[in-house]
Every structure is written in C-alpha cells, then in structure tokens.
C-alpha positions as CSV (number, residue, x, y, z in Angstrom):
1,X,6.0,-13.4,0.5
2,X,2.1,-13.5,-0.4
3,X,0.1,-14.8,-2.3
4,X,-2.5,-13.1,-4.5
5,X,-5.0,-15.1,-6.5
6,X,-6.2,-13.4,-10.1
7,X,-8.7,-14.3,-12.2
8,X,-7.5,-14.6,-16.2
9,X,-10.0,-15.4,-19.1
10,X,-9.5,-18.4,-20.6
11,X,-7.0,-16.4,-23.3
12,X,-5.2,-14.5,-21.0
13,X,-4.8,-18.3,-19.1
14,X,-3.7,-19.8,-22.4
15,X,-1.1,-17.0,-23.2
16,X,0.3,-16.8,-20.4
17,X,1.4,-19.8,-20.2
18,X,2.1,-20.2,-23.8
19,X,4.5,-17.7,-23.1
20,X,6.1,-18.9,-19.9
21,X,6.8,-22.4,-21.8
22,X,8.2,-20.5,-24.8
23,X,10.7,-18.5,-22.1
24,X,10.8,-22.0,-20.4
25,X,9.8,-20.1,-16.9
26,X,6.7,-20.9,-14.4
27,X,4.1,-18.6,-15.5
28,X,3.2,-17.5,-12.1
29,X,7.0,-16.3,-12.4
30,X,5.9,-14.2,-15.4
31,X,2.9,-12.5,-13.7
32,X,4.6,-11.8,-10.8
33,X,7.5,-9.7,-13.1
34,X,4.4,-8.3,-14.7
35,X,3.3,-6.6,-11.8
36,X,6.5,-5.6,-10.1
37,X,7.1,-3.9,-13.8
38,X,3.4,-2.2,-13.4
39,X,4.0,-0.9,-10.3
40,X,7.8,0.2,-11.0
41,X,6.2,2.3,-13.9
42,X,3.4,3.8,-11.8
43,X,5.5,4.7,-8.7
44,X,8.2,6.5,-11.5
45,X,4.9,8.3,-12.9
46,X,4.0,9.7,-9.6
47,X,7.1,10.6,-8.7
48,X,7.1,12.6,-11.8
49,X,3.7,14.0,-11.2
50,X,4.6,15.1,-7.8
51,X,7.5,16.9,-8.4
52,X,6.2,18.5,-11.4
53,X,3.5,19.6,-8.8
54,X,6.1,20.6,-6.5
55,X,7.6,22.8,-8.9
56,X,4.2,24.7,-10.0
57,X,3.2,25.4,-6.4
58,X,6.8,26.0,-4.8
59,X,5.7,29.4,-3.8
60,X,2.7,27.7,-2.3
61,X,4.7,25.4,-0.9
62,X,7.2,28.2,0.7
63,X,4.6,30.3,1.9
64,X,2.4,27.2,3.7
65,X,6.3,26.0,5.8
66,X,6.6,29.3,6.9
C-alpha cells in the first residue's frame, strides 16, 4: 500500500472528520473509500465511452485489422 498526502481546506478537514466520528471510522478510511468509489465510477464511464466508440467506428475498426 501507499501513501498519498492531500491537501483539504479547513472545511473539507472539519467534515471529514465530522463525518468519520459520526460513522465511528478513521477518516483517512473514508477518503480512501472516496477515491476507490471515484475511480470505480470513472473506469465504468470509460468503459462505456469506449465501447460506445467501438460500436460507431466498427467498420473502421474492421477495415484497419484487415
């Protein structure tokens, strides 16, 4: 594992830990589920994007394996 440092305003410090003591989990536990969610969503929209890409240029696609 790694370690990343992030910088936070003083609200985004404040809420996050406001909400890690309500969930009664260490905030850095919360930003690290933060970003694996971000990046599960962004990987899930590129997938999309590519095989919606796929699909418009298939012929493309066909013609440039051949």
């Amino acid at each position: 594992m790694h370690e990343l440092t992030i910088i936070l305003t003083d609200a985004e410090r404040d809420a996050l830990h406001d909400l890690a003591d309500a969930q009664d989990r260490a905030a850095e536990e919360l930003a690290h589920d933060a970003v694996h969610h971000y990046l599960r969503v962004q990987n899930d929209r590129l997938e999309a994007l590519a095989g919606r890409l796929a699909q418009q240029h298939a012929g493309l696609l066909r013609r440039l394996g051949e």
